[in-house]
C-alpha positions as CSV (number, residue, x, y, z in Angstrom):
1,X,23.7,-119.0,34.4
2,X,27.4,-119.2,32.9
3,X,25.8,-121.7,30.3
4,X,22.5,-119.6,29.3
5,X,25.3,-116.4,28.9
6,X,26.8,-118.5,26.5
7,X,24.2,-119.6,24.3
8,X,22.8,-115.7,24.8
9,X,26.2,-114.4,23.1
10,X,25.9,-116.8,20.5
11,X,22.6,-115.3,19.6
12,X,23.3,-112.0,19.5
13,X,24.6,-109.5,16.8
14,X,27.1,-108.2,18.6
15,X,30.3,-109.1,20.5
16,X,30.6,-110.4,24.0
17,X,29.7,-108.2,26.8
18,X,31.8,-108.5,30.2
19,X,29.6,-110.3,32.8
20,X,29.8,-110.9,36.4
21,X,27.5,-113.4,38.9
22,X,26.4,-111.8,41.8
23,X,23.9,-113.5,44.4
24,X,22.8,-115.8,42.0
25,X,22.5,-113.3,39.2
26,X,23.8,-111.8,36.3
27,X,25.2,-108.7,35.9
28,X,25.9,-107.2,32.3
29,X,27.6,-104.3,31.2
30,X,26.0,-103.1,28.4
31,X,27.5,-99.9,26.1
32,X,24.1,-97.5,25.6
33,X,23.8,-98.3,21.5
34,X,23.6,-101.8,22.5
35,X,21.4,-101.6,25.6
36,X,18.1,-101.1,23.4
37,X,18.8,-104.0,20.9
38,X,20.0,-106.1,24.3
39,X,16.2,-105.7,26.0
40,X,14.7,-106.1,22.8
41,X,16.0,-109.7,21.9
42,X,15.7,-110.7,26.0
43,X,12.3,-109.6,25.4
44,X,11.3,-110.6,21.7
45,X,13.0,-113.8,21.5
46,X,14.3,-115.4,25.1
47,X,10.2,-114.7,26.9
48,X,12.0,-112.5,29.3
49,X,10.1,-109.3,30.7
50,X,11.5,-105.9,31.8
51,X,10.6,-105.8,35.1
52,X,12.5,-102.6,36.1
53,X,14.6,-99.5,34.6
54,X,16.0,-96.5,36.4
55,X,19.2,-94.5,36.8
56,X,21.9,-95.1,39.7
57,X,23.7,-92.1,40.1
58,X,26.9,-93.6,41.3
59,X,29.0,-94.4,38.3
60,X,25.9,-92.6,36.1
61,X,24.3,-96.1,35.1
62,X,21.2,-96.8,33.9
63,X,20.3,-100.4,35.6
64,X,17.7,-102.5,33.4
65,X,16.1,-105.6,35.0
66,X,14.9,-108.2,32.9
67,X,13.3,-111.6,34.2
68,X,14.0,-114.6,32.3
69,X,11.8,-116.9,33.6
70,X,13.7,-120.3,32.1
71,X,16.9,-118.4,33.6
72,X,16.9,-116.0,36.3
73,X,16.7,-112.3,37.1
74,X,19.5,-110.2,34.2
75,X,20.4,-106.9,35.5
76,X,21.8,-105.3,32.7
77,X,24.0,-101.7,33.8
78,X,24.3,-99.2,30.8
79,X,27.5,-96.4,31.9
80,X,26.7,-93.4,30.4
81,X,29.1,-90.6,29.2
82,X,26.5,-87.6,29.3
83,X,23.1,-87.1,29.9
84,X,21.5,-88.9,27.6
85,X,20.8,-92.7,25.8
86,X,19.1,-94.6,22.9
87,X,15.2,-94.7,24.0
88,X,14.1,-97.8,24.6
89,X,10.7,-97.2,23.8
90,X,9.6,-97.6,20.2
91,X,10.5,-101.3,20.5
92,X,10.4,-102.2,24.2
93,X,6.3,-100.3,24.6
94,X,6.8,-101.0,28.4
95,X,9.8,-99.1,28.8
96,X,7.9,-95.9,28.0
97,X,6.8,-94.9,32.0
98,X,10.2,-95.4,33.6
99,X,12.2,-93.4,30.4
100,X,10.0,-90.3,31.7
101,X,10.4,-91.3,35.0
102,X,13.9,-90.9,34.8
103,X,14.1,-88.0,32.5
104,X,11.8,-86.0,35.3
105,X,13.7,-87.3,38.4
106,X,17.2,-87.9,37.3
107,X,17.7,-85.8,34.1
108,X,18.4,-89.1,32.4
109,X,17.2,-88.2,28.7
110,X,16.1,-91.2,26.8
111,X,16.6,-90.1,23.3
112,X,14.2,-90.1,20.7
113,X,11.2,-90.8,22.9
114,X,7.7,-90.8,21.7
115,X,6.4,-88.8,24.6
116,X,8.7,-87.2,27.2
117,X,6.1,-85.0,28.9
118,X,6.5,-85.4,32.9
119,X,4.4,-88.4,34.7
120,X,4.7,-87.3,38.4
121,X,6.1,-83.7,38.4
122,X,3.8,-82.0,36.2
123,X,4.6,-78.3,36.8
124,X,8.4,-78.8,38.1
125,X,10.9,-76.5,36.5
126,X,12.8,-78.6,33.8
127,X,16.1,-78.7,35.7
128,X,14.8,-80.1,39.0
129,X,15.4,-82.9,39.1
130,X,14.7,-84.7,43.3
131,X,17.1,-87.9,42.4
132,X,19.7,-86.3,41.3
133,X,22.9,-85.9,44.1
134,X,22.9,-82.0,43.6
135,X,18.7,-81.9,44.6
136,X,19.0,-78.8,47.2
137,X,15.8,-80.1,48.5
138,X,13.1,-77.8,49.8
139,X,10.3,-76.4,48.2
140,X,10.5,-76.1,44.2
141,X,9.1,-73.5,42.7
142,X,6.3,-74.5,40.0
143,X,6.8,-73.5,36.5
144,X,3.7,-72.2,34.4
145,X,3.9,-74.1,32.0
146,X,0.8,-76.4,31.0
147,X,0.6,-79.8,31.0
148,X,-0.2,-81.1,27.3
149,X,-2.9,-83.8,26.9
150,X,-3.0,-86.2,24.2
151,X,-6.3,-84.6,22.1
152,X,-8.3,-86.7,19.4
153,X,-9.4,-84.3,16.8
154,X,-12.3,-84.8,14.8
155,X,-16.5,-83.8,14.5
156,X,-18.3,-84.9,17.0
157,X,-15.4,-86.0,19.4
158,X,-15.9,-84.7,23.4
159,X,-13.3,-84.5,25.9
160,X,-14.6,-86.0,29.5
161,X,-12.7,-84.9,32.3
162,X,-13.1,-86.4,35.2
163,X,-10.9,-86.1,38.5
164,X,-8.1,-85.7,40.2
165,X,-10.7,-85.2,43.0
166,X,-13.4,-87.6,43.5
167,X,-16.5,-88.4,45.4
168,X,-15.1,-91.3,47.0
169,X,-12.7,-91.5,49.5
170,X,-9.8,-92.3,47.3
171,X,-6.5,-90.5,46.4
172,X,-6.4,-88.3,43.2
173,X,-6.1,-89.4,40.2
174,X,-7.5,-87.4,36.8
175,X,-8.9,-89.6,33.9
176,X,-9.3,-87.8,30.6
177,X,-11.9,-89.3,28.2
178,X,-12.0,-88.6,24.3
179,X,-15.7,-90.2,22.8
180,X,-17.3,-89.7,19.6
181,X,-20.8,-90.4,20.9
182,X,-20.7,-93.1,23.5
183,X,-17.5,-95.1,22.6
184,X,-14.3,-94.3,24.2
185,X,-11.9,-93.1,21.9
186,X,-8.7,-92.4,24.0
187,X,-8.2,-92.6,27.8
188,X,-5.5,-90.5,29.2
189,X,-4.5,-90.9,33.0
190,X,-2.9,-88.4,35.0
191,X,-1.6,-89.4,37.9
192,X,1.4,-88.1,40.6
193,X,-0.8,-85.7,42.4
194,X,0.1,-87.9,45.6
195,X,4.1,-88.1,45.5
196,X,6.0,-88.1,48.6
197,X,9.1,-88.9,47.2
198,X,9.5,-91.9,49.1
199,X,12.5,-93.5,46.9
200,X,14.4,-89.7,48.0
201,X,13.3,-90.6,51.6
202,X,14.9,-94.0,51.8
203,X,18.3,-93.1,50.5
204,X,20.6,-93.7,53.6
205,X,17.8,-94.7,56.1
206,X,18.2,-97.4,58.8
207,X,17.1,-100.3,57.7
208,X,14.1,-100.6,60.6
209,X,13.3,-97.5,59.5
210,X,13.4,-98.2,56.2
211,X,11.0,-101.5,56.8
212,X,8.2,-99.0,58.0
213,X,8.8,-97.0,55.5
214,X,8.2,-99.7,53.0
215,X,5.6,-101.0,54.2
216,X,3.7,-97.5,54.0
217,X,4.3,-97.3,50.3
218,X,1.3,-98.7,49.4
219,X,-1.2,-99.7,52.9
220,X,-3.0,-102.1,51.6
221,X,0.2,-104.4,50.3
222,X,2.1,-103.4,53.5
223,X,3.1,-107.0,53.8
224,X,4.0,-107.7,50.2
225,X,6.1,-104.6,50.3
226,X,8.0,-105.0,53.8
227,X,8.8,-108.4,52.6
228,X,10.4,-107.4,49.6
229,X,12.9,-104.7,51.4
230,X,13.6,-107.5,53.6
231,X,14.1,-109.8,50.9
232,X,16.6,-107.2,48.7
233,X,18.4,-107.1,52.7
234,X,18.6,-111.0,53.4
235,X,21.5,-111.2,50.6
236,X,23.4,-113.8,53.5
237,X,21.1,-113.8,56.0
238,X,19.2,-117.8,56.5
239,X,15.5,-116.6,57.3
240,X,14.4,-119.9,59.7
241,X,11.9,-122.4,58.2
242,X,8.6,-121.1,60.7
243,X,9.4,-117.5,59.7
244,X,9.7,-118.4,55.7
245,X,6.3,-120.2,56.2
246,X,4.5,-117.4,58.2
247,X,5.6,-114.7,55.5
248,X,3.5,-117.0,53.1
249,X,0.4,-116.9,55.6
250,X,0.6,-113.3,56.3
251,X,1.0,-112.8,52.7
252,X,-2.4,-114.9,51.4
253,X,-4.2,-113.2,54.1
254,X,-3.4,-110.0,52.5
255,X,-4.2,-111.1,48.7
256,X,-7.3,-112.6,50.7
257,X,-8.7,-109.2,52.2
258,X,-7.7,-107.4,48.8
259,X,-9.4,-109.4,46.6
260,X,-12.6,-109.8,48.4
261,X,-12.9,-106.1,48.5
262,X,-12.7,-105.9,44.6
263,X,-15.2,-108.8,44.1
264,X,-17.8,-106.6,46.3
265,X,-16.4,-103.6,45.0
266,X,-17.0,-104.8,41.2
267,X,-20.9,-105.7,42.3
268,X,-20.8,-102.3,43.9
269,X,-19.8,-100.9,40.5
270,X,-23.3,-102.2,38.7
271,X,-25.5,-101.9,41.4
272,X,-26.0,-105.3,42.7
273,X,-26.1,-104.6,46.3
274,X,-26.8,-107.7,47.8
275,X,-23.3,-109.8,47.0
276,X,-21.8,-106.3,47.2
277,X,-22.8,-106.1,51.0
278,X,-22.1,-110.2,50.8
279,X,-18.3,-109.6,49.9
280,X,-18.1,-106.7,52.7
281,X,-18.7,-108.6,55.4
282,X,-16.4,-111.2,54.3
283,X,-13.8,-108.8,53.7
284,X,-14.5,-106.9,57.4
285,X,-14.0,-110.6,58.9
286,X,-10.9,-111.0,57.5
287,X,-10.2,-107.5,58.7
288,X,-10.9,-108.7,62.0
289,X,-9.4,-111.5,61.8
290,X,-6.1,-109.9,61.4
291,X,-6.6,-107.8,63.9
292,X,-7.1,-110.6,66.1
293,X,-4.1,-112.7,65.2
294,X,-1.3,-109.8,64.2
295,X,-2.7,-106.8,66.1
296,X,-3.3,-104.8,63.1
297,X,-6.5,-104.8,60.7
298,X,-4.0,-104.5,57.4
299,X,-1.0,-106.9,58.9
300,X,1.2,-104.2,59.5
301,X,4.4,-105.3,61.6
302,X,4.4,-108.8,61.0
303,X,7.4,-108.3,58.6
304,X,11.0,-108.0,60.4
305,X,14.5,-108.4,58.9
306,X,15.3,-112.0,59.1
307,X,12.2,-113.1,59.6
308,X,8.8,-112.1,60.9
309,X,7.3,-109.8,64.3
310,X,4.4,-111.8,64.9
311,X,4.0,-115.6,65.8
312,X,1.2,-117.5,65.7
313,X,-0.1,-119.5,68.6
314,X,-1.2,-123.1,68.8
315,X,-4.8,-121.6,69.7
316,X,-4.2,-119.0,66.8
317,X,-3.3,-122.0,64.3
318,X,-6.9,-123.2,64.6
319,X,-8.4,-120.3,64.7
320,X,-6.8,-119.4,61.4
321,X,-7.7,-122.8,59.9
322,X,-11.3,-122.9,61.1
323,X,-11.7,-119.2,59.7
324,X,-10.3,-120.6,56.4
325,X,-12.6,-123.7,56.1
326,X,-15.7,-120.8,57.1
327,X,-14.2,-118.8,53.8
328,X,-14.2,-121.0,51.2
329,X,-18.2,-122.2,52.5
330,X,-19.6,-118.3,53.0
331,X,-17.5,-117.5,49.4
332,X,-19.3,-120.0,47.3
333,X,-23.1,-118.5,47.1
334,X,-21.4,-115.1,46.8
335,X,-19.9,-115.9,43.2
336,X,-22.9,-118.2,42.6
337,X,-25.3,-115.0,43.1
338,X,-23.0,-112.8,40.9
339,X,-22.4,-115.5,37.8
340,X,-26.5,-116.4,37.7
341,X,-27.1,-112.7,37.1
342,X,-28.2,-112.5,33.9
343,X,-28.0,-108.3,34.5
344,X,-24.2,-108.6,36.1
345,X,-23.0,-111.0,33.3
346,X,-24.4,-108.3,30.7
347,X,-22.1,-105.6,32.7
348,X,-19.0,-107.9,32.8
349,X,-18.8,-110.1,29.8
350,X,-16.7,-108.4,27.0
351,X,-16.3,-105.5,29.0
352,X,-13.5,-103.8,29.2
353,X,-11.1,-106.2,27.1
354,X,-7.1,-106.7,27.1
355,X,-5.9,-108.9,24.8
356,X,-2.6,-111.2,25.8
357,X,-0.9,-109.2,22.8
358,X,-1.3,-106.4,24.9
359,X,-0.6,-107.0,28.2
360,X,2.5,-108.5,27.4
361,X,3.5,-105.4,25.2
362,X,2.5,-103.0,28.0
363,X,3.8,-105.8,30.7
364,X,0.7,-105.9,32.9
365,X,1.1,-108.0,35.5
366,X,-0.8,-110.0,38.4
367,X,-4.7,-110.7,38.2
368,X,-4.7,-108.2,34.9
369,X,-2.2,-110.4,32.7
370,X,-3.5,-113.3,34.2
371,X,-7.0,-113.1,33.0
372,X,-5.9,-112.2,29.4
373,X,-4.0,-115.1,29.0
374,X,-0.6,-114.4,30.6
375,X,0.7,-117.6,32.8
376,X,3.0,-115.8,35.2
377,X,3.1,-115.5,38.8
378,X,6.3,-114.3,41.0
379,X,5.6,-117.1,43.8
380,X,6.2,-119.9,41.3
381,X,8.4,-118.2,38.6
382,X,10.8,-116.6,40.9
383,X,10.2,-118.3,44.1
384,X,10.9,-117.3,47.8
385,X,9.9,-117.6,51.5
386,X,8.1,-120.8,51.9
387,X,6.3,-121.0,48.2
388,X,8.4,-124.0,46.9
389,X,7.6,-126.2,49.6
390,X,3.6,-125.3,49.2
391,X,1.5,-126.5,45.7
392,X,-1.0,-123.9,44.4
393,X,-2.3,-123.6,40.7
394,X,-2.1,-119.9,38.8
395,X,-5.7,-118.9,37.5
396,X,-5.4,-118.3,34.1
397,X,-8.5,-117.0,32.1
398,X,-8.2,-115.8,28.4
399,X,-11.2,-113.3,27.6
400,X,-9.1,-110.7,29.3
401,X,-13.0,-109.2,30.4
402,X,-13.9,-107.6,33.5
403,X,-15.6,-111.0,34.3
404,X,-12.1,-113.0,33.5
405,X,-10.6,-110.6,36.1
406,X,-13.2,-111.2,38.8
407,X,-12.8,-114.9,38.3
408,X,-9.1,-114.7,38.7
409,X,-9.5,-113.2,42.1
410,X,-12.4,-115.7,43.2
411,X,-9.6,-118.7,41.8
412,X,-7.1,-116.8,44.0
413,X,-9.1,-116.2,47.2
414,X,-9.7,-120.1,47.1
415,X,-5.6,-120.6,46.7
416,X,-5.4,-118.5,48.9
417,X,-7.1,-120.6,51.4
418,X,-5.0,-123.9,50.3
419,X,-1.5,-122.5,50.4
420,X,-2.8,-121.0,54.5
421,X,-3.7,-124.3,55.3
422,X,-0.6,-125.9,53.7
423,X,1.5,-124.0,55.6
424,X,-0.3,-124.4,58.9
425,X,0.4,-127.8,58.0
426,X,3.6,-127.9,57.9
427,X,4.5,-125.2,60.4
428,X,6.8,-127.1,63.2
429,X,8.2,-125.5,66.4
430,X,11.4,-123.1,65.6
431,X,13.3,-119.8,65.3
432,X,11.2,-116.4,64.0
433,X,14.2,-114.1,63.3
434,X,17.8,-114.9,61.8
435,X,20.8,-112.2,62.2
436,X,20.9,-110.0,59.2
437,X,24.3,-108.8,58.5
438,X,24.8,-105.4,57.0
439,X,24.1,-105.5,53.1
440,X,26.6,-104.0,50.8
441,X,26.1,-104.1,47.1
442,X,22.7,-105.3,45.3
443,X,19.7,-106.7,46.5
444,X,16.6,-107.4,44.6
445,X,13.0,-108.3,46.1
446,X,10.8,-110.0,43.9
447,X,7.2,-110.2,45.6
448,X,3.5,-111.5,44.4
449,X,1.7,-108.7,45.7
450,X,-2.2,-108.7,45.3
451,X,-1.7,-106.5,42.5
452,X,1.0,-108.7,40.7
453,X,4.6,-108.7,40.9
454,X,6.1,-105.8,42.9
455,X,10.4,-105.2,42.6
456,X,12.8,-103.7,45.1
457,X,16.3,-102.9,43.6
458,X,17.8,-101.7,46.4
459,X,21.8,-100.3,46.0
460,X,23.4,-100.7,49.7
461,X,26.4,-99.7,50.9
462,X,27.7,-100.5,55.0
463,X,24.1,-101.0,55.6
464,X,22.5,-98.3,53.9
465,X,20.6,-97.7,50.7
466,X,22.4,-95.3,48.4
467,X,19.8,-95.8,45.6
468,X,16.8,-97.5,46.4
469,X,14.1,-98.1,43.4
470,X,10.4,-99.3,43.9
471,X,8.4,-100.4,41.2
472,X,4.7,-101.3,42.0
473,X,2.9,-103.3,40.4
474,X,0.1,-100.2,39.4
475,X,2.8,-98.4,37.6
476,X,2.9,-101.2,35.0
477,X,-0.7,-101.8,34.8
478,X,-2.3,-98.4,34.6
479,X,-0.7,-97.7,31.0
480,X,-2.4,-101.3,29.9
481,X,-5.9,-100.1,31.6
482,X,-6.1,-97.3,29.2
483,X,-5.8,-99.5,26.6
484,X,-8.4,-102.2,27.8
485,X,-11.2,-99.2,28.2
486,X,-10.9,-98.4,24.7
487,X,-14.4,-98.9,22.5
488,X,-16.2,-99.3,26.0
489,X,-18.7,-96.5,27.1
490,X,-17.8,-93.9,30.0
491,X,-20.7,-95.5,32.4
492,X,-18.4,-98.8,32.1
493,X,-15.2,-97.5,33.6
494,X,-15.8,-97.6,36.8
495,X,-16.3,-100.9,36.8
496,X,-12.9,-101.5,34.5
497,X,-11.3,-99.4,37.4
498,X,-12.4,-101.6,40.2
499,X,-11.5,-105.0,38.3
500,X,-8.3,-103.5,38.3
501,X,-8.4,-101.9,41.4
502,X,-4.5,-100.5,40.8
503,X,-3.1,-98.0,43.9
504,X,-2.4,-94.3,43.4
505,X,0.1,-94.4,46.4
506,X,1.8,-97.0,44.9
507,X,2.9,-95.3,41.7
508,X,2.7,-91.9,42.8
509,X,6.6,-92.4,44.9
């Protein structure tokens, strides 16, 4: 680390900047003219990625995350002297959701922003702010003022609305279409009608309350969640060797269940109802399956601090394996059936494209950057639990297509299936939980979620969370799905949507 900081300084035009290793990781202070020109070269010319950017209200700091993946994890902190800071945005795209993040829940103003309008809070008065230490809580009166859409102007152009509410029985989320005709011309997503304020709600909780509460953020990557809080609490704790390798099984099973329900989901989406109802009964019998191994149909509570809840018999072991080898034989006429459709490949082919210049701009991440090109993935980049010791390939594709996307998942489900049996493997007799002392200072959990890489920067202090910051993988990946829709017809983007398949709940915090 001392050596990269080195040739970093050296490559930079500006002097040194104090820096400090903590837990493995770099800490840099960084003076706000710098901190935009800082993320930019990390970015631009080192590979790195900004994973993370909010405000810390103690010492009024805004705390910059940047992975570096031939280095290590950067946390940049910027002190600011009043309320405001050098925008990010105009050269750092990505940084343009958690700049109005901040500005609408810690009054943070990133200056000279392209578009400061509010992303959650969309009729909150201006100077309420619900991160902010002098928050009086309660109910907040709403403002009449009227959320501004982006509008393309022009003959012949249409505005679509469609949403929040929807036929389905999904959370709200309102999609604003411009077309001239049939082609897309801009895609505007509104989303926040859901927040609970859950990064409010686990300021100075216990930390096993704090665990359910994570693992609620998002229910169907209550595992990949849970195990991030307990990886940003572990900061000296020594999880044993069974536990690290059971948080890798519970964790495929999860990105198992997920993906299958997008594959039948995305035959859903074009009416191909025979591998649609294929992919649901695979998907239930994994549902069942965890129901019958962890006592819960979406593996909630096999996550504890130090380790994991829920064991897994001898009897259970083979069970698990046998279910496995059954997967990967059922799964294989499902994705024959969908690829030999000549009227599914019409539907998916060049559908709803993101180029690799893109999702790297916008920093999509998971299944999404994968299939347009992007080799990353948190389990091998930024290893933890048990991944190290297990060998699985990242699916790349490079179309960046609906279809690319669907074949990422099918490559993952059948990973998936490797890294369980790997671990069965090598899973010996031993120890589930370790002790966990009480965290003080910073702890970070970096977690391959279904969805791609989710982050928990979590402030503690004698045990508790003072600032605690989720980022979901959805909130990077929704910004890059407006872009991928573009030049696609309106009929199409439910089918875009569901190769997606990004969580409301897990941006709306």
């Amino acid at each position: 680390m001392r050596h990269y900081y080195l040739e970093l300084l050296d490559s930079l035009p500006f002097p040194a900047l104090p820096a400090e290793e903590r837990e493995g990781r770099l800490h840099i202070t960084v003076p706000d003219e710098l901190l935009r020109p800082l993320v930019s070269h990390l970015i631009k010319r080192e590979g790195g990625e900004l994973s993370s950017l909010y405000y810390h209200h103690q010492g009024g700091r805004v705390m910059a995350l940047v992975l570096v993946p031939r280095h290590g994890v950067l946390v940049l902190e910027c002190p600011l002297d009043g309320e405001g800071y050098p925008s990010l945005t105009r050269d750092v795209p990505s940084a343009s959701w958690y700049e109005r993040e901040m500005l609408e829940m810690s009054g943070v103003v990133p200056l000279d922003h392209p578009d400061p309008r509010p992303l959650h809070l969309h009729r909150w008065p201006r100077n309420a702010h619900p991160l902010s230490p002098d928050f009086p809580g309660g109910k907040v009166p709403r403002t009449e003022e009227q959320y501004r859409h982006r509008r393309v102007e022009g003959e012949g152009v249409l505005e679509v609305p469609v949403g929040p509410v929807h036929a389905g029985v999904i959370e709200p989320g309102h999609f604003r279409f411009s077309t001239a005709g049939e082609p897309i011309l801009n895609l505007e997503v509104r989303l926040g009608y859901v927040h609970r304020g859950v990064e409010r709600a686990l300021q100075g909780c216990p930390l096993g309350r704090a665990l359910r509460l994570t693992e609620r953020i998002s229910g169907d990557n209550g595992v990949a969640h849970s195990l991030a809080f307990c990886l940003a609490a572990e900061m000296s704790a020594e999880v044993p060797e069974r536990a690290m390798l059971l948080r890798c099984i519970y964790s495929e099973m999860e990105r198992i269940y997920n993906h299958l329900g997008d594959i039948g989901g995305m035959a859903t989406d074009v009416a191909f109802a025979v591998p649609a109802a294929e992919a649901a009964i695979l998907r239930e019998g994994m549902l069942r399956l965890n129901q019958e191994l962890t006592g819960h149909r979406l593996l909630w509570g096999t996550m504890a601090l130090g380790g994991v809840a829920r064991d897994l018999g001898p009897g259970q072991q083979d069970r698990l394996e046998r279910a496995m080898v059954d997967l990967g034989l059922q799964m294989e006429p499902l994705v024959r059936s969908l690829e030999s459709s000549p009227s599914f490949m019409d539907r998916a082919e060049t559908t709803g494209v993101l180029t690799l210049t893109e999702a790297k701009d916008l920093r999509a991440t998971g299944p999404v950057a994968r299939a347009s090109g992007w080799d990353r993935d948190t389990r091998r980049d930024f290893p933890y639990a048990a991944y190290p010791r297990l060998s699985f390939l990242v699916p790349v594709r490079r179309e960046g297509d609906v279809l690319a996307r669907l074949r990422v998942k099918v490559d993952e489900v059948r990973e998936s299936i490797s890294l369980i049996k790997q671990a069965l493997d090598h899973l010996a007799e031993g120890e589930l939980l370790a002790e966990v002392p009480a965290p003080h200072g910073f702890g970070l959990g970096l977690v391959e979620s279904p969805r791609g890489e989710l982050a928990h920067c979590v402030h503690f202090q004698d045990g508790r969370a003072v600032r605690y910051k989720v980022r979901d993988p959805s909130f990077c990946n929704w910004p890059s799905m407006e872009r991928a829709v573009l030049g696609n017809i309106v009929p199409d983007f439910p089918l875009i949507n569901k190769s997606y398949n990004l969580s409301y709940a897990g941006n709306d915090l």
